[in-house]
C-alpha positions as CSV (number, residue, x, y, z in Angstrom):
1,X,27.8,-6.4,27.8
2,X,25.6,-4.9,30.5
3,X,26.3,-1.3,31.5
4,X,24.5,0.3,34.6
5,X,24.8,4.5,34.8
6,X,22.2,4.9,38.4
7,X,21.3,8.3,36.5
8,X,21.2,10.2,33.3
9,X,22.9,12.8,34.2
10,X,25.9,10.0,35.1
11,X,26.0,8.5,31.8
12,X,25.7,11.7,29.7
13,X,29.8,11.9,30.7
14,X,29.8,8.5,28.5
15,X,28.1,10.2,25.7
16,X,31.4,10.3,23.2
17,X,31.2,6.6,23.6
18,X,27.6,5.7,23.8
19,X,27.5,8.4,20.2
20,X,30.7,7.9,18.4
21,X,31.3,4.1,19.0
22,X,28.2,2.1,20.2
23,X,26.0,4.2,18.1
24,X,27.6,4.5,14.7
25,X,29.8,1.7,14.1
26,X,27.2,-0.3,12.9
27,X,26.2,3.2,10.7
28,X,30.1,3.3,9.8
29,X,31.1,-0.6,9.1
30,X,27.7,-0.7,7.0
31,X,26.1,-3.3,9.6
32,X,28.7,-5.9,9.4
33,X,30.1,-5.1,13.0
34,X,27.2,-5.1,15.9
35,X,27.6,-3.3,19.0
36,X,24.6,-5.0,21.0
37,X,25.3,-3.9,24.3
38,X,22.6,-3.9,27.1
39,X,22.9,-0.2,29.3
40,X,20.2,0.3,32.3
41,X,19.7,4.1,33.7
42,X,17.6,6.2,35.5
43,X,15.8,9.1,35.9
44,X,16.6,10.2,39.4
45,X,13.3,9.8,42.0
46,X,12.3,13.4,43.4
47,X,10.1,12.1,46.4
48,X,10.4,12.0,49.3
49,X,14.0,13.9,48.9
50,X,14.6,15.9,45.4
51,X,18.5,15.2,45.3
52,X,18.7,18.7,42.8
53,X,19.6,19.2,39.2
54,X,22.7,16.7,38.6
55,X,20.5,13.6,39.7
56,X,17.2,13.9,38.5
57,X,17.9,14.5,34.5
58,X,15.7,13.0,32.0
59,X,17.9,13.2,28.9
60,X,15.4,10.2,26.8
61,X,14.4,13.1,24.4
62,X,17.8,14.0,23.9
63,X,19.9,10.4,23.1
64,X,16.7,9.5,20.8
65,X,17.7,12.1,18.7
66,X,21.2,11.8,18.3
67,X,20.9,7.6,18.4
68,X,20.1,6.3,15.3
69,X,21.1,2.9,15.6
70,X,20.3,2.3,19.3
71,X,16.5,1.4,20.9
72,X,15.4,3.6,23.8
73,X,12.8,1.6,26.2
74,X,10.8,4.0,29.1
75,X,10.1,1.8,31.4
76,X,6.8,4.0,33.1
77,X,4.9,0.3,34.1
78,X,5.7,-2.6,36.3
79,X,4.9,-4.8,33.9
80,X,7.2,-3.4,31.0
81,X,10.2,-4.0,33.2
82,X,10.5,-7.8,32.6
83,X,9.4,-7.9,28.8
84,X,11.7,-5.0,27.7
85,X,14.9,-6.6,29.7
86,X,14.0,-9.8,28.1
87,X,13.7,-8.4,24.8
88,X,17.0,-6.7,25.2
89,X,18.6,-9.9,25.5
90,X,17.7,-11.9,23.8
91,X,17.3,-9.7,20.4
92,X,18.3,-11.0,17.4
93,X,19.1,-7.7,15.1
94,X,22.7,-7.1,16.9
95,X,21.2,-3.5,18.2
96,X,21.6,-2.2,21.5
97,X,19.2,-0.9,24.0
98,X,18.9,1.5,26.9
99,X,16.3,1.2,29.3
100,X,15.5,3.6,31.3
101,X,13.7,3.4,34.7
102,X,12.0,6.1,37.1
103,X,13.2,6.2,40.8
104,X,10.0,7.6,41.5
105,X,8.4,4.5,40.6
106,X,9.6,2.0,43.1
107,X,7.7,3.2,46.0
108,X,4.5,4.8,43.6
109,X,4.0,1.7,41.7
C-alpha cells in the first residue's frame, strides 16, 4: 500500500498506527509478518506564503527515533526522488519506508 499525508503535521494524527502497528509488528511477530507499506509526506513549503505552524512541521527527527523497524528517506535533491521511490518498491526486506519531500523545493530546485 501507498499512503500520501501532504504534511507532517497531517500524518502525526496517524501516529498510533504508523507506531503501534506498522512499526512494531514485525518487532512483535519476531519478523514473520511484514508491514511493507510505502507513505509519501511533506514538509510544508514556506515561500512565497508561510501557511503557519500546523503546515510546515518537520517531524523526520522525531519518527526516526521512535521507528525502529521503518526507513526514513529525506528527499533534499531532484535526483534522490526517483531512486528512493524505486527503492521503496521494489525492496526486498518486507520494511516500510517514508519519504519525505520539501514543498520548498519544487520551485527552488
Amino acid at each position: 500500500p501507498v499512503s500520501i499525508f501532504p504534511r507532517w503535521n497531517f500524518l502525526l494524527l496517524a501516529t498510533n498506527q504508523l507506531i503501534n502497528h506498522l512499526d512494531k509488528v514485525p518487532v512483535m511477530s519476531k519478523d514473520e509478518f511484514k508491514t511493507k507499506a510505502i507513505i509519501r509526506t511533506s514538509v510544508g513549503s514556506q515561500r512565497p506564503l508561510n501557511p503557519q505552524h500546523q503546515h510546515i512541521g518537520d517531524f523526520t527527527e522525531s519518527i526516526q527515533k521512535i521507528c525502529t523497524t521503518i526507513e526514513i528517506i529525506r528527499l533534499k535533491e531532484p535526483e534522490d526522488i526517483f531512486p528512493a521511490y524505486k527503492k521503496a518498491l521494489s525492496r526486498k526486506d518486507g520494511k516500510s519506508t517514508i519519504l519525505v519531500e520539501y514543498g520548498d523545493y519544487y520551485n527552488e530546485k
